[in-house]
Every structure is written in C-alpha cells, then in structure tokens.
N, C-alpha and C positions, 0 to 999 in steps of 0.2 A: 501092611506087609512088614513082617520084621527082619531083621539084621542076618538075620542066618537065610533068607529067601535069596537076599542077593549076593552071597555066597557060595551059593551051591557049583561048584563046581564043573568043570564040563569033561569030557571023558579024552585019551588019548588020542583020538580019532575025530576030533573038533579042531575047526579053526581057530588059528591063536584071537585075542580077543586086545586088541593094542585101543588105547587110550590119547590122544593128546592135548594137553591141556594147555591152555593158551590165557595168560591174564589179560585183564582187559583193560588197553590203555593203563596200560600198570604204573609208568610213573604217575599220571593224574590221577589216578586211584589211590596212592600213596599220599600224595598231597591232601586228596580228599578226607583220607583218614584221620590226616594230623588235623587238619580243617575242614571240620564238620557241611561248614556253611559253605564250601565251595561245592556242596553237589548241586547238581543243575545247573550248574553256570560254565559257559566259554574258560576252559584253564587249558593255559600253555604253559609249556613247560622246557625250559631254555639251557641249552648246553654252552659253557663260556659264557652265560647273561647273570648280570646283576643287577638288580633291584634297580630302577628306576633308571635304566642303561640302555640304549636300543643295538648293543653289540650281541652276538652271537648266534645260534641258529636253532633253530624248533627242535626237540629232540622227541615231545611227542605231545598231542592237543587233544582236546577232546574232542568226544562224536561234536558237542553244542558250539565249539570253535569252528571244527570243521565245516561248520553250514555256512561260515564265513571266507573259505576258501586257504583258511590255515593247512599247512601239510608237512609231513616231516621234513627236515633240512632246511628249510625255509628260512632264510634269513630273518631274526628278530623284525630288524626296522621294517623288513616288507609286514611283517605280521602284523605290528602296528598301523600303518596305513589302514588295513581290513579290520582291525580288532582292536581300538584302543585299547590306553589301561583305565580300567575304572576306578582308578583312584584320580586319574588327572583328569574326568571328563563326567558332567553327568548325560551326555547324549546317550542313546543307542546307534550300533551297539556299543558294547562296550566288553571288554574280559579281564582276565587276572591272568597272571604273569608270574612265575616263581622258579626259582633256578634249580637244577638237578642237582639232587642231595640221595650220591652215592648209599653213603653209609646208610640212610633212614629205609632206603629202599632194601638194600642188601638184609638187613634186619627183617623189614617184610617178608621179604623172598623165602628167610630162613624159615620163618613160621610157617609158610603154604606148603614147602619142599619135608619139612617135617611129618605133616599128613600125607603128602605123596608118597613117602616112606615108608610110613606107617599104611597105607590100605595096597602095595605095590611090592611083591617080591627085588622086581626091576626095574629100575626110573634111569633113563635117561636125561638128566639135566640139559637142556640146549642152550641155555641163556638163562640169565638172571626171570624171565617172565616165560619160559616154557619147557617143555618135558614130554616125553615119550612115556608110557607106562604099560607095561606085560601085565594083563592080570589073568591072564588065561587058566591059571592054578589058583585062581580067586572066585574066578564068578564063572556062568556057564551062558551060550546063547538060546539054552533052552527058554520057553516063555510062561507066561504066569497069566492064570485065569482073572481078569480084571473087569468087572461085572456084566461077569458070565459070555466074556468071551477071550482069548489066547492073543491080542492083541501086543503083548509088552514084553520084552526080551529080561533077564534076571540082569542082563551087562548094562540094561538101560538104568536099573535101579540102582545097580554100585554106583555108575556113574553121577547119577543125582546124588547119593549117599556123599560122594567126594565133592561135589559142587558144593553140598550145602554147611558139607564139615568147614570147607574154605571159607565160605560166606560167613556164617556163623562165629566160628574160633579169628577169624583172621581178619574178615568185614571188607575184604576187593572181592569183586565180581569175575569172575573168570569162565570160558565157554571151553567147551570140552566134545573134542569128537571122540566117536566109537566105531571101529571097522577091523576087520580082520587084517588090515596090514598097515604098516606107517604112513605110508602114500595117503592113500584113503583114509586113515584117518586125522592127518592135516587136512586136508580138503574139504574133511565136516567139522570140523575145530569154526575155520571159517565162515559156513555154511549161515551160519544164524546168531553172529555178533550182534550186539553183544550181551554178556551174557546168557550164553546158546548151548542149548545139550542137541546134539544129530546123532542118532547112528545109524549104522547103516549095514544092515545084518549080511552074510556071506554071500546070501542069494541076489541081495539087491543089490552087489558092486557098480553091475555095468551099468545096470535101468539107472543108477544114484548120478552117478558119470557123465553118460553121453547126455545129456542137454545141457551143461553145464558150458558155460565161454571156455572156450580154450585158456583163456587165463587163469581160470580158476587151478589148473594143473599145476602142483606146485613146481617151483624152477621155469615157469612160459612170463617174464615180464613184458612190459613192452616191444620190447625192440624184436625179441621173438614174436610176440603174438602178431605184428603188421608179419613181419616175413613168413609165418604160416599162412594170413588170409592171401598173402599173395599168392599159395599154394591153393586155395580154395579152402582150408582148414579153419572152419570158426570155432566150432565146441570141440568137447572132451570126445567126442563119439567120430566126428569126422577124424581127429588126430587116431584113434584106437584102429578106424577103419582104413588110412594110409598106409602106402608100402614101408614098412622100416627102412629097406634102403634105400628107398628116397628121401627119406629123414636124414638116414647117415650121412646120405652123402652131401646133402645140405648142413649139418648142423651135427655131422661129427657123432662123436658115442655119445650123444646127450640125445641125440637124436632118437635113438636107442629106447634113453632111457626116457625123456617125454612118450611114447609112444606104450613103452610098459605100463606109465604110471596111468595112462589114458584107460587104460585097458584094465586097471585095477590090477597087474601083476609088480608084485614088491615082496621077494622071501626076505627081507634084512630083518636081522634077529632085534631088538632091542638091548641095545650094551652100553652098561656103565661108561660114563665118561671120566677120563682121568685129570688128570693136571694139563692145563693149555700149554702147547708152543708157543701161543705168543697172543696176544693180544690186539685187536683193530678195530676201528671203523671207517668207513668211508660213505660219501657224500653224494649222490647226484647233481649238478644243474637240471633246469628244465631245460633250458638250450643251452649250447656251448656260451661261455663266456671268456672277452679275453681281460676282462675289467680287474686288473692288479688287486684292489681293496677287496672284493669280493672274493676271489680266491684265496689271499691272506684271510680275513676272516673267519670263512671255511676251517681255512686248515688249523688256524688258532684253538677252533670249537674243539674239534677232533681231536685235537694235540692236549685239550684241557681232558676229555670226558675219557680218553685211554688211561691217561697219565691216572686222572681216580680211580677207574677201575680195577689198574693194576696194584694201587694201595690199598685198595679195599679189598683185596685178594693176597696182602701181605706180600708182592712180588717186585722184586727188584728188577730191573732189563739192562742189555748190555748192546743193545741195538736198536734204534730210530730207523725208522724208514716212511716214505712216502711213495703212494700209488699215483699216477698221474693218467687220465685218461682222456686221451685227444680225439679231435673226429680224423678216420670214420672212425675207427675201433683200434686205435694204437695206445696200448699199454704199455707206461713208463714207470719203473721203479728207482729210486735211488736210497740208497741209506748208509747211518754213520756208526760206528762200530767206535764202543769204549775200550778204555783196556782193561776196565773191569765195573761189574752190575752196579747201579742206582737204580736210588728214586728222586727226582729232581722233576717235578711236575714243570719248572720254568724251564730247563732244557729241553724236555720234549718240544715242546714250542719251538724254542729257540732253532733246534737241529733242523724241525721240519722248515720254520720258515726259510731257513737257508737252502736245504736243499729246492724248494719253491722257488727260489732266485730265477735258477737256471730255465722255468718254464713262462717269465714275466710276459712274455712278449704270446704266448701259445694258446688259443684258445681252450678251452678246457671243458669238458664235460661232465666228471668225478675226479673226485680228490678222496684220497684215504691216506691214514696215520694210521704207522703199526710198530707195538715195539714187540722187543722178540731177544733169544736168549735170555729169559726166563730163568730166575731162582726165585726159592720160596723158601720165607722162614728162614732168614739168615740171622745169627745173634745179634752182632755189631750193623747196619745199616753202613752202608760202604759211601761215601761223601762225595763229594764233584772232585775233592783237591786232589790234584796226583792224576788223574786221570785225563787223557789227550786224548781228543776226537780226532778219528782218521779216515777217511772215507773208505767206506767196506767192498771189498774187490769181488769178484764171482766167487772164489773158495772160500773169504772171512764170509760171506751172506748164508747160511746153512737155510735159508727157507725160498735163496732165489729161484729153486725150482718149481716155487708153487704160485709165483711172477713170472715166470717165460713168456715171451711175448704172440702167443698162439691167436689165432684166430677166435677160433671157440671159449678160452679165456677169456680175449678181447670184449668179444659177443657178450658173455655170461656177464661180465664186468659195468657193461650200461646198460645192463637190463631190468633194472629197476628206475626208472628216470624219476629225478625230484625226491627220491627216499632218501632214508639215511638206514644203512645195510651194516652187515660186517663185513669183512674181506670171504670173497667167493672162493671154496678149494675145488681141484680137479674133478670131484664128484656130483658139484652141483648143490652140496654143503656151504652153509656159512660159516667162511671160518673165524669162529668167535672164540670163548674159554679154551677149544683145542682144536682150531681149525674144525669143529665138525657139527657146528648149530646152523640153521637150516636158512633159506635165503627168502627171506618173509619179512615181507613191508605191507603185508594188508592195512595192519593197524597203526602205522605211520611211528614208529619208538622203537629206542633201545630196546631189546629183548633182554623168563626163568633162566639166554641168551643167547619174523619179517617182525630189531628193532619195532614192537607192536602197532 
C-alpha cells in the first residue's frame, strides 16, 4: 500500500475521523531509550527519588514492575519492599529505579509532538505523553481491498503510518485509537496497550461500547464504578441503556455526560491547546491515611515534579496551593499568594508543606500541589528576595472556583484511588498544561499531559 492510499480523503458528508495517541509508560520508555538494557526489565520511575534513597513516590513503572504490584503514587519505600533495587540485591525479583528527568522527557515529547504536527492539520496536546488528532481532511474511512477482500479502513493505515513514524524516528512505543469522536477514541487508545492500534469505524460505536466494564468509560474511576453497580450498571451498554435522569440526579451533569460517552455521542471539536493556567498534580492513597510522614512525603513529590514542570515550560508562578481530600468526599483547598511570580522549586515545598500543617491530625485520601498565576518567558527571573508570602483570600485565589467544595467535584476528585492524576476541572478534564488534559490513570504516569 503506498503513502497516498492512506490519505485519500473522505468527503464532507463522513464522519470526522479523531485519533488519540497515548505513549506508552512514557517516562520508562524514555529511560529506556537513554538505556538500551533497561528493556525487559521491572523500571520504576520515581518523583522526589534519588538514587539509592527510598524517599518519594512512583510516578510511573512499567507493565514487568507492575506484575509486582508497583502502581502509580506508590510510595518508593513500599515499592522497594515488592521490587528491590537490583543493584543492592542479587535475589529475584529484583528492578531499577531511576528519577524523573523532566527535561530528557520533554525533549522526547518534542520529537513525537513534531510528527503529530506533521501528519495532523489539528493536534490537541493533553499532556506531555498525549493528544488528540483531526485528520478527517487527511485520511478517509473508506476501505481498501486487502487480499481480495474490503476488510481495512484507509484511517487504519495513517494510523499505523503514525505509530510507525513514532516508533522508528523517535524509538517509544505508543498505542493509538481511531473513532469518530474523542470519547470513543480514548477508550480504544486503551483498548490494546501496549503498543495497540484499535479503531473502530462509525458503525461499530455501540456494538465496540456495550461490553466493555463500565470503567472503561473514560471519566467512571473507582468510586463511580462501585456507585453505578450499585445501580445495577456494570458495562458501557447497561450505563447507554439507563435513564439520564437518573444519572443526573445521582451524579449531577456528569452524569449526563457518562451516559453520552456510553452511548458513543461526543460532538467536541478537537481544539488547539493554549498556554496553561496553571499547573498540578495530585495523589491518591489507597485508604485514607492519617500517618503525618506519609502525607508530608506525598506532598514533597508533588511539590518537586510541579515545581520541574513548570521550569521546563519556562514559567514562573505567583501562587502555591494545595488540594486536600478528606473522607467521605470533602475537598479542602488552601494557598499562598506571592507579591510577585518565581521559580523556587524549594518553596513550592516549603509553601505546600505548611499549608499541610493545618490537616496534621485529618485523615487524608488525596493530596494535590498546584501553582497557578502563570508567566512565561520573562527576561529577568524574578528572585525570593523582596517577596512576602500571604495567605491568598477568596478574591487574591483567581482559580478558587474550580475548588469549590461541590459534591460532584468532591466525587470526581477520589476517583481515581492510588493514581497519580492532574487536578480535575468542571468538565471532567484533567486539569493539566490548561486545566483541560483528560482524567486518565490507566497507564499508572505523568502524562504528551491518565499521568500513563
């Protein structure tokens, strides 16, 4: 087949034809690259850890770690118990251990996001490891005679065409759905990690869909998926087939919107992302804990992997804050407000762990660090000196509204239990680079930026 087969276009009158590409375990695939010999082997990959240190927490591991019970957020030291390091041990098992290195990723990233550019009129970037892509004025879902039968869509072939350009030019492995709408095609992204092409042509929405766990829907974590079966709701097909307003009235306009994307209805256009408001991450426990050191911890990690992020994105912040979330589903914010933007990766720390003080005693579920007040690209790098922390009031907080203490928030907020996420916005988005990367912890990691 050649290059102009899987281009043919599809006509005005076709379904849009969306892409999403998902890398795979991307920071260990990074690792991998700088170090050959790490493939095949248990590698974790640690936020706030340092070399031969049993402080900080998983930020993502691979499938071979994973068989050991490693998972995102995971505290180093537990991850050691399950997985030593194979430098201090010749038992099995044994794994490697290496710290999150922003910049070498970011570098990656840039290379794979440059082919996504290149074969995509329209890429939504989500994350450092995902994307959105229109190629619907690229490729068509008409099919191609493949020996001597109509078996294979022309969208299936770009897509491969783009897997292999990745694979090839860049050397990480990345799985990629195809569907007519975003919904649907995150949900075949996932479908056949790793390493996975799915698609799933206009007519097979529902039949792709309804057998699928109700988890698989993106935005149904946890804490949703037990209160569906409570409803009697296990797959993607019982949820399509429930009353909407008896979703709503359980679980609010998300309710709504689970119940659409069940159903494979999602008109959202695919749109450029711009410059982030602000920057986060947050944490799950697997059970609340009220263990002081383990919460500091946490929030240290956090406080380290924002604070690089936001330097590796050339951006200075003028706001710290922390998410705090208690049982059953009480969502605490607090944050401190400079008099004018840094970058002081030890402050972030510092600010969160004080504001942290205040919950010493409170059992805790998730923790998230976010700074916020955002510049970019400033000449001079503005300093600590001169600058007085104050604690930011409802009108100095410009993003408290996407913290309100709601229910449905609350909900969306532990519903990923034991991941490490971004901050959730209103829509059921992650909100990462601009509040609006998507709420995905399949792959247990930071997310082009479910953290994969």
């Amino acid at each position: 087949m050649t290059f102009a087969e899987f281009t043919d276009t599809a006509s005005d009158d076709d379904p849009r034809i969306i892409l999403h590409v998902d890398m795979d375990c991307f920071y260990a695939s990074c690792e991998r690259l700088r170090e050959p010999a790490l493939r095949g082997e248990p590698l974790v990959v640690g936020m706030g850890y340092e070399a031969g240190e049993p402080h900080g927490a998983v930020a993502t591991a691979s499938y071979e770690a994973r068989e050991y019970g490693i998972d995102s957020a995971q505290p180093i030291s537990q991850a050691l118990d399950s997985l030593p390091r194979a430098a201090e041990t010749d038992a099995e098992p044994a794994g490697y251990y290496r710290p999150v290195d922003l910049d070498f990723y970011e570098e990656v990233a840039s290379d794979v996001k440059a082919i996504l550019h290149d074969c995509a009129d329209v890429v939504r970037e989500v994350s450092i490891d995902e994307a959105y892509l229109d190629v619907t004025d690229r490729t068509s879902w008409g099919v191609v005679d493949a020996d001597g039968s109509e078996d294979r869509t022309i969208a299936e072939g770009y897509a491969r065409y783009i897997k292999q350009r990745i694979d090839r030019e860049v050397g990480v492995p990345a799985s990629v759905g195809v569907a007519p709408n975003m919904a649907t095609a995150k949900v075949a992204s996932d479908h056949d990690k790793p390493d996975g092409l799915t698609v799933v042509r206009p007519s097979e929405v529902t039949d792709f869909l309804a057998p699928l766990p109700v988890a698989a829907i993106h935005g149904v974590g946890p804490v949703t998926e037990r209160e569906l079966a409570e409803l009697g709701i296990d797959t993607a097909g019982d949820l399509a087939a429930a009353d909407p307003t008896d979703l709503a009235d359980r679980f609010g306009e998300r309710g709504r919107e689970l119940y659409a994307r069940a159903r494979g209805d999602d008109d959202r256009e695919v749109t450029p992302t711009g410059r982030p408001k602000s920057l986060s991450r947050e944490s799950a426990f697997t059970e609340a804990t009220e263990e002081t050191e383990a919460k500091r911890e946490r929030v240290s990690a956090l406080a380290a992997d924002v604070a690089a992020r936001a330097r590796s994105r050339d951006a200075m912040y003028q706001t710290v804050g922390i998410k705090v979330v208690t049982p059953p589903f009480d969502v605490n914010t607090r944050a401190t407000s400079l008099s004018g933007p840094i970058d002081e990766p030890d402050l972030v720390e510092s600010i969160a762990l004080d504001l942290l003080d205040e919950f010493d005693d409170d059992p805790v579920r998730k923790l998230g660090v976010r700074v916020s007040k955002l510049s970019f690209g400033a000449q001079d790098q503005a300093r600590l000196d001169g600058f007085d922390a104050t604690p930011a009031t409802d009108s100095e907080d410009d993003d408290r509204t996407e913290w309100e203490n709601t229910a449905d928030i609350a909900r969306e907020a532990v519903d990923t239990d034991a991941q490490l996420t971004d901050w959730v916005d209103d829509d059921g988005d992650r909100a990462d680079d601009d509040d609006e990367s998507d709420n995905h912890t399949a792959e247990g990691q930071s997310s082009l930026g479910r953290y994969d």
